[in-house]
N, C-alpha and C positions, 0 to 999 in steps of 0.2 A: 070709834074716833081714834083710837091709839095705833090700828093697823095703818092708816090712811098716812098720818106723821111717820109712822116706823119706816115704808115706805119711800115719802119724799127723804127720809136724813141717808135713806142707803142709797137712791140715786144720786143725790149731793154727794156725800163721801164718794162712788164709785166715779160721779164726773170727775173731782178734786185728784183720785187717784190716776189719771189718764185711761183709764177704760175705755175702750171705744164705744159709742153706743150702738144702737140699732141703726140698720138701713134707714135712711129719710130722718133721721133727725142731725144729723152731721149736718157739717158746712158746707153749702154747693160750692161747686169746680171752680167758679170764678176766685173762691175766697182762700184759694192754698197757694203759696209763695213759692214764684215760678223757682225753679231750678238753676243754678249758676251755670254757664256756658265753659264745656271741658277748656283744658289748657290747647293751644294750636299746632297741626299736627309737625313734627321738625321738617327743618329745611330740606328739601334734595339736596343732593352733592353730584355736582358737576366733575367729578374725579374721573379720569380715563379708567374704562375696564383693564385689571391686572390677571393678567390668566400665568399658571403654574409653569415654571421655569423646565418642566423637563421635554426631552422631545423622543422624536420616533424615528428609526432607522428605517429605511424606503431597503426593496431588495435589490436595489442597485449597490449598496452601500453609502447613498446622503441621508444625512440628518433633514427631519421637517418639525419644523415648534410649532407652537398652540397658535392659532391667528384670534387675537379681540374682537378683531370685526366679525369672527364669524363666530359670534357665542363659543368662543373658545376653543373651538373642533381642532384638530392638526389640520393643513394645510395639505393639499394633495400632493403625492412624490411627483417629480417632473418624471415624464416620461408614462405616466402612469396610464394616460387616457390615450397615447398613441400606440397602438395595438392592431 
């Protein structure tokens, strides 16, 4: 008679203490509180692309800068492609 009491007072205490119990005795899925909805993700920025201020000397002797439009690439030397 005293096992069977000893028993239910250590699963009582063990619930009381947050123990998890065994598979299938938990609370089904429906019964856990949904999860809050992250923060939303920041704004885009409409900001013109800014490419690095320095540029390239062509073998002619002109300068060619960075072009935005083209993912930043140098700009082709004039003269370059007639050959």
């Amino acid at each position: 008679m005293i096992r069977p009491v000893v028993a239910a007072v250590m699963l009582l205490a063990l619930a009381a203490c947050g123990t998890p119990l065994p598979a299938g005795t938990a609370f089904p899925e429906g019964h856990r509180k949904p999860t809050p909805a992250g923060p939303p993700p920041p704004p885009m920025r409409d900001d013109p692309v800014v490419c690095a201020a320095d540029v390239r000397q062509c073998p002619d002797g002109n300068f060619v800068s960075r072009n935005p439009d083209n993912g930043c690439a140098f700009d082709a030397c004039p003269g370059a492609g007639k050959q």
